[in-house]
C-alpha positions in Angstrom: -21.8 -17.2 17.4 -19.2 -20.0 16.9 -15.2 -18.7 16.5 -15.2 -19.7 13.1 -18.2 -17.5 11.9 -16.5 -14.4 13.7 -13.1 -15.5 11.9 -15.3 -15.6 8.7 -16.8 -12.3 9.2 -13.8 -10.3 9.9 -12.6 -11.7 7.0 -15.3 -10.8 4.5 -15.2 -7.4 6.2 -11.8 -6.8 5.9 -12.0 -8.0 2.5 -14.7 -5.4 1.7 -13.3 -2.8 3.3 -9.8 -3.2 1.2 -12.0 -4.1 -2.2 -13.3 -0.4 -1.7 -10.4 1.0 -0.7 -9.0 -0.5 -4.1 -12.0 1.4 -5.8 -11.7 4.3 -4.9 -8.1 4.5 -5.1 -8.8 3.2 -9.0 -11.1 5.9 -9.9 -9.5 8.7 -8.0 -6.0 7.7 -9.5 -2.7 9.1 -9.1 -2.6 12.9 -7.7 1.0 13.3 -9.7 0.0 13.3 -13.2 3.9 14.3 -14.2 6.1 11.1 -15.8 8.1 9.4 -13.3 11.9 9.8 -14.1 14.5 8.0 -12.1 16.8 10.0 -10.0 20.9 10.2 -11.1 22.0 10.8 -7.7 24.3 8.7 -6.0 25.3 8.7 -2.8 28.8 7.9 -1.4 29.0 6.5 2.3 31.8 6.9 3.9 32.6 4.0 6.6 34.0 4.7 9.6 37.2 3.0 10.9 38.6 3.1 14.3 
């Protein structure tokens, strides 16, 4: 087995793997089914001066 056919198979594995990865995370979907609303918060930072 030449370097480039082990190259090429870890590829198309780790391509697979990641495809159904991306399918299952497609049908499962989000857990969170509430709307997403930005937060109003703001933070003030201080900086420090010596």
């Amino acid at each position: 087995m030449t370097a480039t056919q082990r190259i090429a198979g870890f590829a198309v594995g780790l391509a697979a793997v990641f495809g159904i990865a991306f399918g299952i995370g497609h049908a499962v979907g989000p857990w969170d089914h509430a709307p997403w609303a930005p937060t109003t918060e703001t933070v003030v930072h201080q900086q420090h001066m010596e």
